[in-house]
C-alpha positions as CSV (number, residue, x, y, z in Angstrom):
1,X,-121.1,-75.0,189.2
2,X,-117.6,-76.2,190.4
3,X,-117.9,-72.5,192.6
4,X,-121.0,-74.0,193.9
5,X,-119.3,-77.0,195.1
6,X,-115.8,-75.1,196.2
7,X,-118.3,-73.3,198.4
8,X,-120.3,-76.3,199.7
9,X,-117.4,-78.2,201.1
10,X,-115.8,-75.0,202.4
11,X,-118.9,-74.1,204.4
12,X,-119.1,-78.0,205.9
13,X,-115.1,-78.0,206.5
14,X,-115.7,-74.4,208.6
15,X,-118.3,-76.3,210.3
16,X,-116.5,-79.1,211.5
17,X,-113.9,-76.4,212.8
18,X,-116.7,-74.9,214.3
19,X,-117.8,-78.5,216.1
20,X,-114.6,-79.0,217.2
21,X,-114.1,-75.4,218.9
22,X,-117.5,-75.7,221.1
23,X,-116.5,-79.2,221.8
24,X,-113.4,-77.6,223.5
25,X,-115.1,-74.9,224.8
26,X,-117.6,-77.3,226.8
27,X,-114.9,-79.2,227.7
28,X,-112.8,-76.8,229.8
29,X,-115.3,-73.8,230.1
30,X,-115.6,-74.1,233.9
31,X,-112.4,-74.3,234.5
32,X,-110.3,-72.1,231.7
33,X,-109.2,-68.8,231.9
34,X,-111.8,-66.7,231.4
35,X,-109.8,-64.1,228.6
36,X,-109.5,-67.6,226.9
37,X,-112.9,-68.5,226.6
38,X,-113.3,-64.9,225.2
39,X,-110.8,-65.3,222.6
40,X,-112.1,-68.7,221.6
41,X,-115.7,-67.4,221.3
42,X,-114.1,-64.5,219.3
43,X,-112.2,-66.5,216.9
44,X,-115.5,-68.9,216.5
45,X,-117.3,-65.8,215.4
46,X,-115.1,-64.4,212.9
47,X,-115.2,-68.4,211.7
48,X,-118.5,-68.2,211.6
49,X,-119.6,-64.7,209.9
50,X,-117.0,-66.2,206.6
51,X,-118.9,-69.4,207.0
52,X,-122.3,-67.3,206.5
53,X,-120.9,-65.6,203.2
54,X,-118.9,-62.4,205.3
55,X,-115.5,-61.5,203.8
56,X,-112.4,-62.7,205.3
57,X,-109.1,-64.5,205.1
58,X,-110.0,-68.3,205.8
59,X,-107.1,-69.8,206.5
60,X,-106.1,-67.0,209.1
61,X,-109.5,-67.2,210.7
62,X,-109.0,-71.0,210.8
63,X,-105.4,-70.9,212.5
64,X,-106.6,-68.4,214.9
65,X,-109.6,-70.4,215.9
66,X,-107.3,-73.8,216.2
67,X,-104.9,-71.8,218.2
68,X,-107.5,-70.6,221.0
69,X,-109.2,-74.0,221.0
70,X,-105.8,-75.6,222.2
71,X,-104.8,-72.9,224.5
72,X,-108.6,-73.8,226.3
73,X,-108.2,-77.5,225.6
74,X,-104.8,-78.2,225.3
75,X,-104.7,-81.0,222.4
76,X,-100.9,-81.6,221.8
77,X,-99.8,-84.2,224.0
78,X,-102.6,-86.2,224.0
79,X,-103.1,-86.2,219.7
80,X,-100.8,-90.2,219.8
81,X,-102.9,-91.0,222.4
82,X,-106.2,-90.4,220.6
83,X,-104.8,-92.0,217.4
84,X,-103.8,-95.1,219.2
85,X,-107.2,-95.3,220.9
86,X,-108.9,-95.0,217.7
87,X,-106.7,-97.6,215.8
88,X,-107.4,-100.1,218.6
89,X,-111.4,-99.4,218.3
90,X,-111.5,-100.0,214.8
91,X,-109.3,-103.3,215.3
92,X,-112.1,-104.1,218.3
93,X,-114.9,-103.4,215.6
94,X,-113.3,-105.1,212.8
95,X,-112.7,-108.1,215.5
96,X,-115.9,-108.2,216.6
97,X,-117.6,-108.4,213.0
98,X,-115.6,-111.1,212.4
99,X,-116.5,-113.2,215.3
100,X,-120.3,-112.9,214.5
101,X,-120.3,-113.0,210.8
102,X,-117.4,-115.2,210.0
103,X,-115.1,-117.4,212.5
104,X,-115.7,-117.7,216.2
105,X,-113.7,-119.2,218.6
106,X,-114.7,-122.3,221.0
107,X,-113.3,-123.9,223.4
108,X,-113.4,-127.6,224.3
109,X,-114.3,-127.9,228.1
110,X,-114.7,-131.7,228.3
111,X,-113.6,-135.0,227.0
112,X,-116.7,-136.0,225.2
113,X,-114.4,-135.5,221.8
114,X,-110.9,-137.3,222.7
115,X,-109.2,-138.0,221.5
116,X,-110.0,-136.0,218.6
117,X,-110.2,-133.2,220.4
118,X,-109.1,-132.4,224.2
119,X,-111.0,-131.2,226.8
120,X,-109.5,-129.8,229.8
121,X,-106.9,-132.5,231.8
122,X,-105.7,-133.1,234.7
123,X,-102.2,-134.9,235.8
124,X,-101.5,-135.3,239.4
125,X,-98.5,-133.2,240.4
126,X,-97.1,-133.0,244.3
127,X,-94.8,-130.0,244.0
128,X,-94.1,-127.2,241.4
129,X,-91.0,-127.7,239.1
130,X,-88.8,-124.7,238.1
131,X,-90.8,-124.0,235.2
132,X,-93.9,-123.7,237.4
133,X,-92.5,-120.9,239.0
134,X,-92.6,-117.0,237.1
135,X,-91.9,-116.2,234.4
136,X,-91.1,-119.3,233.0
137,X,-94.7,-120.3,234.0
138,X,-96.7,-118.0,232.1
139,X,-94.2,-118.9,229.2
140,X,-95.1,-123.2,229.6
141,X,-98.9,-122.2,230.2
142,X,-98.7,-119.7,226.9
143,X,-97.0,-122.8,224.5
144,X,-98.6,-125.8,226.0
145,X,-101.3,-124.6,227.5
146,X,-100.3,-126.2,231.1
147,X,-100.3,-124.8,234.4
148,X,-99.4,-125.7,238.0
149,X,-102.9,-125.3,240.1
150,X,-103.0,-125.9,244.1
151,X,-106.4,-125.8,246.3
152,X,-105.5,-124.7,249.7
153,X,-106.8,-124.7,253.3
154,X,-108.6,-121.5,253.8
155,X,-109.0,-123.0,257.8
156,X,-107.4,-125.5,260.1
157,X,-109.1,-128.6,260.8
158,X,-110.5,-131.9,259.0
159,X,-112.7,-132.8,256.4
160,X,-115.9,-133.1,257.8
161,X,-118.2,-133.0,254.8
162,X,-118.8,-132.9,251.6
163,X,-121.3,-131.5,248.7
164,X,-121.9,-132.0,245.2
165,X,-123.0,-129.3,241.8
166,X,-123.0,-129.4,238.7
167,X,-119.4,-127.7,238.2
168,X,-117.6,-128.2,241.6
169,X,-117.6,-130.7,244.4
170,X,-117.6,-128.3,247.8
171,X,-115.6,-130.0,250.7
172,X,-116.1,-128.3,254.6
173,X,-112.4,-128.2,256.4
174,X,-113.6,-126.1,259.7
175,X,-116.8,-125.2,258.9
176,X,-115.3,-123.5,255.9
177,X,-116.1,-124.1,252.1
178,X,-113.7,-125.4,249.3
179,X,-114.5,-125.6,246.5
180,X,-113.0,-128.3,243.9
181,X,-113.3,-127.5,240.6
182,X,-114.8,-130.6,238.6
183,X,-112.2,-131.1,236.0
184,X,-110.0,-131.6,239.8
185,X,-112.9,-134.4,240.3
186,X,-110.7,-137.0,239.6
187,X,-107.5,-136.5,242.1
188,X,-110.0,-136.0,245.2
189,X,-108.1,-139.5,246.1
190,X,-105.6,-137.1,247.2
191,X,-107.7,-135.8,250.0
192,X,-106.7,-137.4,253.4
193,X,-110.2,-138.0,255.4
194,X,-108.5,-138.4,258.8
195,X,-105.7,-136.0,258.3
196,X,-105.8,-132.6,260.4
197,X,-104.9,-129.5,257.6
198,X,-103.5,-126.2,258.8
199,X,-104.9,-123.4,257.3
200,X,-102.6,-122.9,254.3
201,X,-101.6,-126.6,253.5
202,X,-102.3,-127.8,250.2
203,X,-105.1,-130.0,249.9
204,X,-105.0,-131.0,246.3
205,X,-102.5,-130.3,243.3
206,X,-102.4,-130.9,239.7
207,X,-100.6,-129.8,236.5
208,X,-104.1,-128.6,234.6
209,X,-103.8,-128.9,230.8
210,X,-106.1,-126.6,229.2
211,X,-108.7,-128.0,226.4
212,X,-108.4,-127.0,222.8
213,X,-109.5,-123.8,221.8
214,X,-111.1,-123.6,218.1
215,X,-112.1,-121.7,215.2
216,X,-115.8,-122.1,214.2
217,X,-116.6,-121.5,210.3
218,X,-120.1,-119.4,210.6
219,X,-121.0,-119.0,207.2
220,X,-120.2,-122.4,205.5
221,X,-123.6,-124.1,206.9
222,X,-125.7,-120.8,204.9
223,X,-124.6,-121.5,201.9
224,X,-123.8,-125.9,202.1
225,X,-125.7,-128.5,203.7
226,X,-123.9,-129.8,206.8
227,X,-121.9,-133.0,205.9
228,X,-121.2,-136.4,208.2
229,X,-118.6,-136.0,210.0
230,X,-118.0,-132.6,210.9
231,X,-117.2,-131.4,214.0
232,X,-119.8,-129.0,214.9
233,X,-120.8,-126.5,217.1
234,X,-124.8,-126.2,218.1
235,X,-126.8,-124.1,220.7
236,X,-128.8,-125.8,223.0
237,X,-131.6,-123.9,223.5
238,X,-134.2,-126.4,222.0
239,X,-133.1,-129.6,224.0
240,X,-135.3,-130.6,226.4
241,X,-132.7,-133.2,228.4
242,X,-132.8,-131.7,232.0
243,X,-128.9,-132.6,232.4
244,X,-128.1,-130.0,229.5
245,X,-127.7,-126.4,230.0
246,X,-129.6,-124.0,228.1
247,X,-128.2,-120.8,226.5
248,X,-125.0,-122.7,226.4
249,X,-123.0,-124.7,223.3
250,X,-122.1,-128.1,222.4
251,X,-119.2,-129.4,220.1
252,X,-120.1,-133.1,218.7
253,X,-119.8,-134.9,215.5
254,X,-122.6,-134.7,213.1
255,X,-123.1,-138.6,212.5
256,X,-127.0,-138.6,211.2
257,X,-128.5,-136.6,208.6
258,X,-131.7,-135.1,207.8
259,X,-134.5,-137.5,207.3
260,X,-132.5,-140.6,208.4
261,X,-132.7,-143.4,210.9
262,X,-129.7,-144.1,213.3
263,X,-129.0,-147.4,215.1
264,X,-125.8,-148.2,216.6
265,X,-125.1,-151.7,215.9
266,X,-121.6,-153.6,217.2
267,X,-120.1,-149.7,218.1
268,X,-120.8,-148.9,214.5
269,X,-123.3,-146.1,213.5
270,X,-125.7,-147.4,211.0
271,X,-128.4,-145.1,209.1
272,X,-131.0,-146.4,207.3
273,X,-129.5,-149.7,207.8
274,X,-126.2,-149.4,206.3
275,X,-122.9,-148.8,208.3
276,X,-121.3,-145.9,208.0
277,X,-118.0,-145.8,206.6
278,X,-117.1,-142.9,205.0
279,X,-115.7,-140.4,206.0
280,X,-112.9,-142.8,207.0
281,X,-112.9,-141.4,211.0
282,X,-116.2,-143.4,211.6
283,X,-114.1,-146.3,210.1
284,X,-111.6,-145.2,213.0
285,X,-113.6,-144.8,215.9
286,X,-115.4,-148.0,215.1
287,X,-112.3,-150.4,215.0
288,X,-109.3,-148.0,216.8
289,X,-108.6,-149.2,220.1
290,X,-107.9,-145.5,221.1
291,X,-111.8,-144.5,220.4
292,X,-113.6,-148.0,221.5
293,X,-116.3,-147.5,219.3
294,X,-119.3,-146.0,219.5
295,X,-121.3,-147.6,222.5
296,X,-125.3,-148.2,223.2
297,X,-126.9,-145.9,225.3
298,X,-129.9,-143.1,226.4
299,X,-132.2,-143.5,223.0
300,X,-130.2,-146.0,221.9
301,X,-129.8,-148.2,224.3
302,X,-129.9,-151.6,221.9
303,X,-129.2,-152.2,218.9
304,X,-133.1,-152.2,218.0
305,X,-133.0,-148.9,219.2
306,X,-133.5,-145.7,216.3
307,X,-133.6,-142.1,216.3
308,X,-135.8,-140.8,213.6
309,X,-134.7,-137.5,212.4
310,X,-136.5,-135.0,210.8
311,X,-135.8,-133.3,207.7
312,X,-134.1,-130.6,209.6
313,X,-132.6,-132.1,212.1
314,X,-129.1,-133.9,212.5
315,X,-127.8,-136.1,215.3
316,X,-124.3,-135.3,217.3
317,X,-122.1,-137.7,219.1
318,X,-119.2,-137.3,221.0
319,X,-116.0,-139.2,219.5
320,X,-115.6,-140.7,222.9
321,X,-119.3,-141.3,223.2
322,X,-118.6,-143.4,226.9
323,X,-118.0,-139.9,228.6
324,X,-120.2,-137.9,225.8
325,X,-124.1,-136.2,226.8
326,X,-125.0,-136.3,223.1
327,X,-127.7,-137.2,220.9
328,X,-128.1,-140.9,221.9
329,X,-129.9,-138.8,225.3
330,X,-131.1,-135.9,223.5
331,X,-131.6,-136.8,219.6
332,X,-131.7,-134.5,216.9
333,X,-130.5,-130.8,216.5
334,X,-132.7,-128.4,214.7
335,X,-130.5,-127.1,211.6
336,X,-131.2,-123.6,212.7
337,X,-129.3,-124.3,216.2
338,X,-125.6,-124.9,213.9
339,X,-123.1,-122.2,214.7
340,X,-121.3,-124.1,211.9
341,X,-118.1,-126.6,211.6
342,X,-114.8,-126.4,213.8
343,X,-111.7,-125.7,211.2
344,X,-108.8,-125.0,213.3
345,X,-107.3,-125.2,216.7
346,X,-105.4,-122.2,217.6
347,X,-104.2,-123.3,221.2
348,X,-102.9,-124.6,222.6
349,X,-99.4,-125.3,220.5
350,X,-99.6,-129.0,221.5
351,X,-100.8,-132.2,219.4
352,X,-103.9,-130.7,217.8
353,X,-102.8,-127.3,216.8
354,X,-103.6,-127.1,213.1
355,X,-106.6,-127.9,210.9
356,X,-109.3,-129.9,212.6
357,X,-110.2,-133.6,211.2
């Protein structure tokens, strides 16, 4: 029996060698020496004719056969390479298996969650400082997540019109497009309507402070119910509001549960009819100067106003619900739609880096 075996796993080990020799071969056949092809497809034989049960010494056949491959497909200097590439796609795969099974990362493109969580800022800035300038810049972007960002004339001229989307405002300096990206909405105060710009100048710039980028827990919501309170990511591919995007994600703060009715009554959320206290942050947000409460608005305009859910549904909010497209427009969010709770912020090193509450 153990012959059996011993012969088994000889005959697949010869055919791997095999494999790898014709592999070779097809490689480099059209452009090896010929006498090497010859001595390759010799030494594959006498590999073969041992594999089939012929006599023969193996480990000679073997060393001859792994000797003509690499002399048709030279193999040595590229061996680390290989290794190195292979390391890095298992570390890709095991990545990647991660992301969709277990964490994912998010990040925070807008204020709807300050200050809990920051979206990406803005602070007027005239001229770059020394650590604005390489490499000390990529260093200050890498820690705090800040950068130095300019919008130049592309033409000479004035400002002769102007345009609004959804993500940029475009502005026409000599017939030409520029394009300001909307988290640069709020400096356009800088623009000088009269003023006559060379091609080149700068029309706008800004220190950009780049939102919080977090982890998302992707199996806690299949095996617990979702809790008030956490901070939650959610696909929007079932709301209907026309202002939200499809096929794209929110981050909010689950406030109502299943089955409930929310109000919002004196900036305090109220389900069922009583106010909502714990955990402690609604507390916060309804009596910290720094959140304002949460204020009437879209469904819930008054404080008659109610959103029914549904028992799968849950209703999300924004922490700073005055600059916040959230449930009060679009109500619930089908339990199905969770991608599950943020846990941590893993960037930038600034005030939030650390567990998310």
């Amino acid at each position: 029996m153990i012959g059996i075996l011993k012969k088994r796993k000889l005959r697949k080990q010869l055919k791997e060698y095999l494999h790898a020799a014709k592999h070779a071969r097809n490689m480099r056949e059209d452009i090896a020496d010929p006498k090497d092809i010859e001595a390759l497809l010799a030494a594959e034989a006498a590999v073969r004719e041992i594999r089939n049960g012929g006599d023969g010494d193996v480990e000679k056949a073997v060393q001859a056969l792994d000797v003509a491959a690499n002399k048709v497909y030279p193999s040595s200097n590229t061996s680390g390479i290989r290794e190195n590439v292979e390391v890095i796609i298992v570390a890709l795969a095991a990545a990647m298996a991660i992301r969709a099974f277990f964490f994912q990362p998010f990040k925070i493109p807008t204020g709807s969650m300050q200050p809990t969580l920051n979206g990406i800022k803005v602070e007027a800035q005239a001229s770059p400082t020394l650590f604005d300038r390489q490499p000390l810049a990529f260093a200050k972007w890498l820690l705090t997540g800040t950068s130095y960002k300019t919008v130049r004339a592309k033409a000479s001229g004035s400002i002769q019109s102007a345009e609004r989307t959804r993500d940029a405002d475009i502005f026409y300096i000599g017939g030409v497009p520029h394009k300001i990206p909307s988290y640069m909405a709020g400096l356009e105060r800088q623009l000088q309507r009269g003023h006559y710009y060379h091609k080149g100048d700068v029309i706008l710039s800004c220190t950009k402070i780049a939102g919080d980028h977090i982890l998302v827990n992707k199996m806690k919501y299949n095996f617990m119910h979702p809790d008030r309170g956490d901070i939650a990511v959610f696909d929007t591919r079932h709301i209907t509001l026309e202002q939200v995007r499809k096929g794209t994600f929110y981050i909010k703060r689950m406030v109502g549960l299943a089955g409930e009715k929310i109000q919002i009554q004196n900036k305090e959320i109220v389900a069922d009819g009583k106010i909502v206290r714990e955990p402690p942050i609604f507390e916060k947000i309804a009596t910290d100067p720094a959140y304002d409460g949460h204020t009437n608005a879209g469904k819930l305009a008054t404080p008659d106003d109610f959103i029914q859910l549904s028992d799968t549904e849950y209703l999300m909010m924004g922490d700073n619900t005055k600059n916040s497209l959230d449930g009060r427009y679009f109500g619930g969010v089908p339990r199905e739609d969770f991608q599950g709770p943020a846990f941590f912020v893993y960037w930038p090193f600034r005030e939030h880096w650390g567990i998310v509450h």
